[in-house]
C-alpha angles and dihedrals in degrees: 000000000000128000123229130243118285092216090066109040135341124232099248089052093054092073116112096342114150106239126186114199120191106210086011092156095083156356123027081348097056090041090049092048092047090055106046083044083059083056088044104248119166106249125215103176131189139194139138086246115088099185093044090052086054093050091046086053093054093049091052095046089047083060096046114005095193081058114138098229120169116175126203124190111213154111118260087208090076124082089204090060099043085050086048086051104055088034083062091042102055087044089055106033110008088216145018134229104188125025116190113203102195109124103116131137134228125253143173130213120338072244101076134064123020127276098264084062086046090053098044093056097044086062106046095035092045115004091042084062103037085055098055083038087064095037093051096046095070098046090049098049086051087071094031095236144084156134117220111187126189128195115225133166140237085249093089089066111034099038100205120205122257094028088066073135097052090040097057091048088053090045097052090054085053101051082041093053093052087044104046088038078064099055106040104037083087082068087058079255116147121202124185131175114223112205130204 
């Protein structure tokens, strides 16, 4: 399996950290999950879909068996179900080291689609971040220490034609990143974009 970036984490620092993944049933957010269950890091994984998290259970269970995996079914639009998160976070945990904002979703122009789709996506694709981004922060300058790591997308560099949508959302979370990284490394909090 492979290993992750250095320049992230090392390996000796993945075991038993409490890790929280948005979209964390499949995609970049399962793959990540199976791998720092390889380094033994405690999992709390999130998604709207119940039957994919259960299947993303199985499949990190099936890497490292002894694996702390806890699943939550929910929508990181709405404000009742970030404050159930961290409510089930801080009864399980009482605390969190690495939090992996990835959950987005794909889009394509601000032309298509109607504006309850645009909102929609502005919320989960920006909002939906910048709200586990608020909750995490406390928690993590309790125990003066924490990663914060959101992924982000080559969009925002490249601004195809025809995702202007999609583009802004990942452009928003990389002017956020260079700002927030600003605010919290005081708190001995990192933050880093990873970009695809």
């Amino acid at each position: 399996m492979a290993q992750p970036h250095e320049w992230i984490f090392s390996t000796a620092q993945l075991a038993n950290k409490r890790v929280l993944i948005t979209g964390g049933s499949t995609g970049i957010g399962l793959e990540t999950a199976r791998m720092l269950a390889y380094f033994g890091a405690k999992l709390f994984l999130i998604a709207r879909d119940k039957s994919d998290l259960k299947e993303a259970e199985k499949a990190i269970k099936e890497v490292n068996k002894d694996t702390e995996v806890h699943i939550l079914s929910m929508d990181i639009t709405k404000p009742a179900d970030i404050t159930r998160l961290f409510t089930q976070i801080d009864k399980k945990w009482d605390g969190l080291d690495i939090l992996i904002n990835n959950a987005a979703l794909g889009y394509g122009s601000v032309l298509d689609g109607d504006f309850e789709d645009v909102t929609y996506l502005l919320k989960t694709n920006i909002t939906g971040y910048l709200a586990c981004c608020k909750e995490a922060i406390p928690r993590m300058q309790k125990q003066n220490a924490g990663n914060i790591l959101l992924i982000g997308s080559m969009s925002a560099v490249t601004k195809e034609a025809d995702s202007s949508l999609y583009v802004a959302t990942k452009a928003a979370i990389q002017g956020f990143s260079e700002a927030f990284r600003k605010e919290v490394n005081d708190m001995n909090i990192h933050v880093s974009l990873l970009t695809w």
